[in-house]
C-alpha positions in Angstrom: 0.0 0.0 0.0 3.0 2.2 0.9 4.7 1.8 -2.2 1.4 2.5 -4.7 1.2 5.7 -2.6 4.5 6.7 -3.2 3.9 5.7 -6.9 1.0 7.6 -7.2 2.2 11.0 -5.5 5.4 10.9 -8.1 3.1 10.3 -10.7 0.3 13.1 -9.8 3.1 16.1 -11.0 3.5 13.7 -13.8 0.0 13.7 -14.9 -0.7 17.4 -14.1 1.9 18.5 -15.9 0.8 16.4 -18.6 -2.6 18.0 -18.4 -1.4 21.2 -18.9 0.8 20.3 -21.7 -2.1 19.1 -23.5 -4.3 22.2 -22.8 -1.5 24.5 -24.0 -1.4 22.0 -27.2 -4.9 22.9 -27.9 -4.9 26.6 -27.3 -5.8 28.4 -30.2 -5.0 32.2 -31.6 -7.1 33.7 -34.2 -5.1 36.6 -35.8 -7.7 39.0 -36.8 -6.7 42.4 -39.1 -8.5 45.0 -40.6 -8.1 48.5 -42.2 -9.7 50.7 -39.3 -8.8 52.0 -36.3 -8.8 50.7 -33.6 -10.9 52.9 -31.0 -14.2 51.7 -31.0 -16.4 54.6 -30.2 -15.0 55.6 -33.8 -14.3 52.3 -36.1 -17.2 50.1 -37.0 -14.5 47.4 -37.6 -12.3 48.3 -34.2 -15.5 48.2 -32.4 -16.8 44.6 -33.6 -13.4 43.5 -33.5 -12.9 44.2 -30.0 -16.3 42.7 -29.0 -15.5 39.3 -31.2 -12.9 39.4 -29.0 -13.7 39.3 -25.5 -16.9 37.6 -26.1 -14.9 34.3 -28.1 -12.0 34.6 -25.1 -14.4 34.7 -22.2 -16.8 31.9 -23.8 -14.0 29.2 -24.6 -12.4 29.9 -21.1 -9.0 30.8 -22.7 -9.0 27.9 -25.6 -9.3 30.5 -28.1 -7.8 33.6 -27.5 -8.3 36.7 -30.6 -4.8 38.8 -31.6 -6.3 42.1 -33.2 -4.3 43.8 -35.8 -6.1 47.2 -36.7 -5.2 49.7 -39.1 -3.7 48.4 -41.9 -0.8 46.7 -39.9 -1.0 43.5 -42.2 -1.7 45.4 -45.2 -4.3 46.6 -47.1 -8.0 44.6 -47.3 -7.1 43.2 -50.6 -3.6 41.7 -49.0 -5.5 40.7 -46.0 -7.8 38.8 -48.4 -5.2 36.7 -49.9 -3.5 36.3 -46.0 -6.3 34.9 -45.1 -6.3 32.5 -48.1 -3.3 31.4 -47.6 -4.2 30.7 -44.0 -1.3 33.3 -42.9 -3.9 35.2 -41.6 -7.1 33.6 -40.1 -9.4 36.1 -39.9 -10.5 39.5 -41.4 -13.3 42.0 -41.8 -12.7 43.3 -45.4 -15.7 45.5 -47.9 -15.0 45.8 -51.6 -12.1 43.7 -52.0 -14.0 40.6 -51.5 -15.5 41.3 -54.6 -11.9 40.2 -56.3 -11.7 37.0 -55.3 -15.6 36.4 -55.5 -16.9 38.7 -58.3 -20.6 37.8 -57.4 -20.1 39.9 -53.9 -20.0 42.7 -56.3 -23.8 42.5 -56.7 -24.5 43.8 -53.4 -23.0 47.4 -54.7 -25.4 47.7 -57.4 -26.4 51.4 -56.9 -29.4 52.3 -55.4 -30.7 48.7 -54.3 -31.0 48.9 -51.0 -33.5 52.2 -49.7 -32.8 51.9 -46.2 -30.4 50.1 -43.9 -33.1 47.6 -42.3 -33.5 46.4 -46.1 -30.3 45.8 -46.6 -29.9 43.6 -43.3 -32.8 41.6 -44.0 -31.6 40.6 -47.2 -28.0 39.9 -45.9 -29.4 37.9 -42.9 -31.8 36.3 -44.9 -31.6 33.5 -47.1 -29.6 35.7 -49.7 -26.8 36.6 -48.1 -26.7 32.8 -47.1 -26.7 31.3 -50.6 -24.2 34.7 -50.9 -21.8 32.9 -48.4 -21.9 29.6 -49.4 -21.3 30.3 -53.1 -18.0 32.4 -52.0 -16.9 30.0 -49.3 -16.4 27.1 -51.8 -15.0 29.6 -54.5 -12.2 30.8 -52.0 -12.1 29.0 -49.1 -13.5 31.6 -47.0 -16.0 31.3 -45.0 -18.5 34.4 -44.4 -18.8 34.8 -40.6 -21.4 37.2 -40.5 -21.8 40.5 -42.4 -21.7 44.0 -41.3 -21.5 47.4 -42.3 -19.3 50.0 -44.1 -22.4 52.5 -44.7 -24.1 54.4 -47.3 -21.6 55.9 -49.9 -22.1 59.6 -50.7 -20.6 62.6 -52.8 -18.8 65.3 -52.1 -17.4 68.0 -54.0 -15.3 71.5 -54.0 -17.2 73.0 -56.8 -20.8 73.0 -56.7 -23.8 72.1 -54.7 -25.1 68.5 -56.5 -28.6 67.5 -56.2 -29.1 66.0 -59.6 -27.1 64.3 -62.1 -27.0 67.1 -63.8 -25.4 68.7 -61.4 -22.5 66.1 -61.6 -21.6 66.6 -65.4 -18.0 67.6 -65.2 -17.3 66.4 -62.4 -13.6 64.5 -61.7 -14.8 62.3 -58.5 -12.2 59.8 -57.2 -13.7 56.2 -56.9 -11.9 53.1 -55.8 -10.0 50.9 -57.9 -13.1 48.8 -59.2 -14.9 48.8 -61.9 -18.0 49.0 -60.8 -17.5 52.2 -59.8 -16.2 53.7 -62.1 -19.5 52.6 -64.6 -22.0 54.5 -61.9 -20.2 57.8 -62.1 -19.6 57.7 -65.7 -23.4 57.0 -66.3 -24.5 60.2 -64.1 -22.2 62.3 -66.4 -19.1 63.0 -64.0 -15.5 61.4 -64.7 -14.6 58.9 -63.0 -10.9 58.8 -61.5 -9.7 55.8 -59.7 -7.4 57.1 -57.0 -5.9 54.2 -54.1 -7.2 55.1 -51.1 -3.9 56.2 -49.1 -3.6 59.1 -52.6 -7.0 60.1 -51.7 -6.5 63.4 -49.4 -3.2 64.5 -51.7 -5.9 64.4 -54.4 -8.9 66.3 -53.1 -6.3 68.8 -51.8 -4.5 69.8 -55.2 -7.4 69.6 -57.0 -6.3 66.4 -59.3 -10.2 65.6 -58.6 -13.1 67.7 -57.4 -14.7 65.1 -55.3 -15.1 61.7 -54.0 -17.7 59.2 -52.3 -17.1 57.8 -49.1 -19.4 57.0 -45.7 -20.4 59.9 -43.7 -18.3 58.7 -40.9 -15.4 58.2 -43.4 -15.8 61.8 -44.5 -15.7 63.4 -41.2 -13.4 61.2 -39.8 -10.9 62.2 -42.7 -11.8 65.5 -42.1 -13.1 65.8 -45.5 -15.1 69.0 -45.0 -11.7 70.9 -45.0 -11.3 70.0 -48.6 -15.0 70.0 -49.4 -17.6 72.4 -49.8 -20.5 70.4 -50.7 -22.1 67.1 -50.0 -24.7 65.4 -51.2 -26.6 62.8 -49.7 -27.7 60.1 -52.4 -27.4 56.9 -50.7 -25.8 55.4 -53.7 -24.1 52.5 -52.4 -24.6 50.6 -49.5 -21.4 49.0 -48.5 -21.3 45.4 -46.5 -18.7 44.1 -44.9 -17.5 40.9 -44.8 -16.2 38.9 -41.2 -14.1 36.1 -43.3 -12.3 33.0 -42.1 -9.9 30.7 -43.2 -12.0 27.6 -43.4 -9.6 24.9 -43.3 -8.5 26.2 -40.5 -12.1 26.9 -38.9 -13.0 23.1 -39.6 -10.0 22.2 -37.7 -11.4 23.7 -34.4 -13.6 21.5 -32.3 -17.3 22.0 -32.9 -18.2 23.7 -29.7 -15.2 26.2 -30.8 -16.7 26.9 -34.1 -20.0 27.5 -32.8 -18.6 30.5 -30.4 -16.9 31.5 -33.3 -20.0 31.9 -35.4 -22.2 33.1 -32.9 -20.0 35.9 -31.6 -19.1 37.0 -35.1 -22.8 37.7 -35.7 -23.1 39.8 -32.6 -19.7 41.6 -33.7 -21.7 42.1 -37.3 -24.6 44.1 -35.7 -21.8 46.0 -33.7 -20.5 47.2 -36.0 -23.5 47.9 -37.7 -24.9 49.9 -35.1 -21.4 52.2 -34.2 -21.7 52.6 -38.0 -25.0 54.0 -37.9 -24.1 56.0 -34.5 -20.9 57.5 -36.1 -23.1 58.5 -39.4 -25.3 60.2 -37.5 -23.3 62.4 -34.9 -20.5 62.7 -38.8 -23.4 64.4 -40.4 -24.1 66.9 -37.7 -20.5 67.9 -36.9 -20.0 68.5 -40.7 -23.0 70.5 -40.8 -21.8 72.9 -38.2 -18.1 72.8 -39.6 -19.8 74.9 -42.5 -20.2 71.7 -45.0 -22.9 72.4 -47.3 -25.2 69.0 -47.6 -28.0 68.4 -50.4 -31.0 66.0 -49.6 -32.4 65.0 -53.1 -35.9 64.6 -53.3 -37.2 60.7 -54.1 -38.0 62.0 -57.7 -34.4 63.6 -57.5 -33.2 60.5 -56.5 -35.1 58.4 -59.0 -33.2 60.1 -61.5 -29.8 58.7 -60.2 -31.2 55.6 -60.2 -32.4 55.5 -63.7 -28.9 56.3 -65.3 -26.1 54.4 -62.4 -28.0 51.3 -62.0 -28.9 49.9 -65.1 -25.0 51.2 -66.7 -23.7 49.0 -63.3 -26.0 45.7 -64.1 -25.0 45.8 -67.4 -21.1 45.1 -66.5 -22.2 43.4 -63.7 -24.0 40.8 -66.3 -20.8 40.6 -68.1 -19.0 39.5 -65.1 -21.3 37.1 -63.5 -24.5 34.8 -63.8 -27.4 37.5 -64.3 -29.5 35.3 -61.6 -27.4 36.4 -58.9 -28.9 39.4 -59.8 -32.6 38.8 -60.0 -32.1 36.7 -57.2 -31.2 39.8 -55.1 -33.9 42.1 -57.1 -35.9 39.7 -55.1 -34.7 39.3 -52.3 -34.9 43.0 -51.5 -38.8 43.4 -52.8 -39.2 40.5 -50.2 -37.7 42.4 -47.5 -39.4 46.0 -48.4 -42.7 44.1 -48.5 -41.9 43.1 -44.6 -40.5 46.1 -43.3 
């Protein structure tokens, strides 16, 4: 009896040590980057990011633990894309650039679609942006999380109030390197000049373009106002973002794992959702009082962007993907008006 006591009490170090060797085996890190800040109260991204995080630590109990690298420090969305990919990178929370390695993502910028928010997160939410997700996750190998929100996209200018298209001919507006873009404002008569992002304020500032189209929190964040006279409020685009994972390395997790994962990325979604919608609305007040000039186009104002952007964007769009996905959505989002 003496001897399996003393047996046992050498081997109880033994097997604790063991224990914890094996729990530091199956620890897991997520490295998760993005393009915005960091701070919270001002970054949709920082803010669900930094929710994903502490609610995916505290819910494991430490088996999966979330590195956050914000602002750019991994690169830009489109080289976060590919990190992720190449499983470098596990996750991200990228807008446009998924659109290059799944073209069909594209169809959710079709100008004009979407009249209000609540539309467009119904549609995402909804069975769309589900077929959406699986169609891209076995195109890339990236699984669609949840989705979020970059915001409406609006114009701004130095040279005139704009509250028609009209209004616009003339025009050199920066737009991002896409396409898609650079269709819509050619169709309402401005020219379109695609600028990279980080080129954007040097731009505005000599006067190599006269405007540009961003979010209202992107605009006063940037301090756009300084540069810009005039803004006006068209709702153009409503941008998603995407919360992608690696999903190789997602099926390699256990399944309670994956199912904190996805749960917590949802809530992160409507985070950021709502500090987008928070930031928009404080944005358009604080450029209002810095002196920026903002046009509200009437719905028959607004119709007439509508008739020209749209049906120039579907028309590349048609010629870069199956012309379903698009019907598919046109439905999708009568569905959802018909409900809200």
């Amino acid at each position: 009896m003496r001897v399996n006591k003393t047996f046992n009490s050498l081997l109880r170090p033994l097997a604790l040590a063991c224990g914890l060797t094996a729990m530091s085996a199956s620890a897991v890190e997520i490295n998760f980057g993005h393009v915005d800040p960091a701070d919270w109260q001002t970054s949709k991204k920082g803010a669900a990011g930094l929710l994903f995080k502490h609610l995916v630590e505290a819910e494991s109990e430490g088996r999966v633990t979330v590195k956050l690298f914000p602002a750019s420090q991994l690169g830009s969305e489109v080289d976060m894309v590919q990190s992720v990919q190449d499983g470098i990178l596990k996750m991200t929370a990228v807008s446009g650039a998924f659109s290059q390695v799944c073209p069909e993502a594209a169809v959710l910028d079709t100008p004009y679609i979407f009249k209000s928010a609540p539309v467009a997160w119904r549609v995402l939410d909804g069975d769309f942006g589900q077929k959406l997700a699986e169609h891209c996750l076995q195109k890339t190998g990236l699984r669609t999380l949840a989705y979020g929100e970059t915001g409406y996209r609006h114009f701004t200018n130095s040279k005139r109030p704009v509250r028609t298209p009209k209004d616009m001919e003339g025009l050199k507006i920066r737009v991002q390197t896409m396409p898609l873009y650079v269709e819509m404002v050619k169709a309402l008569g401005a020219n379109p000049t695609p600028i990279p992002w980080p080129e954007v304020p040097t731009a505005l500032g000599t006067g190599v373009v006269d405007g540009q189209e961003n979010p209202v929190s992107v605009i006063y964040a940037n301090k756009f106002d300084e540069l810009q006279k005039y803004m006006t409020l068209d709702q153009h685009v409503y941008g998603t973002d995407f919360f992608l994972i690696n999903d190789s390395f997602f099926q390699s997790l256990p399944e309670v794992d994956q199912e904190i994962i996805k749960r917590n990325a949802v809530i992160a979604g409507v985070m950021g959702r709502s500090i987008q919608q928070f930031n928009s609305a404080i944005g358009l007040t604080q450029l209002i009082e810095n002196g920026m000039e903002v046009a509200v186009p009437t719905p028959a104002e607004l119709e007439q962007f509508k008739q020209l952007a749209q049906p120039a964007v579907l028309k590349w769009l048609e010629s870069q993907i199956d012309p379903s996905w698009i019907s598919d959505l046109q439905a999708a989002v009568e569905q959802a008006e018909s409900r809200l």
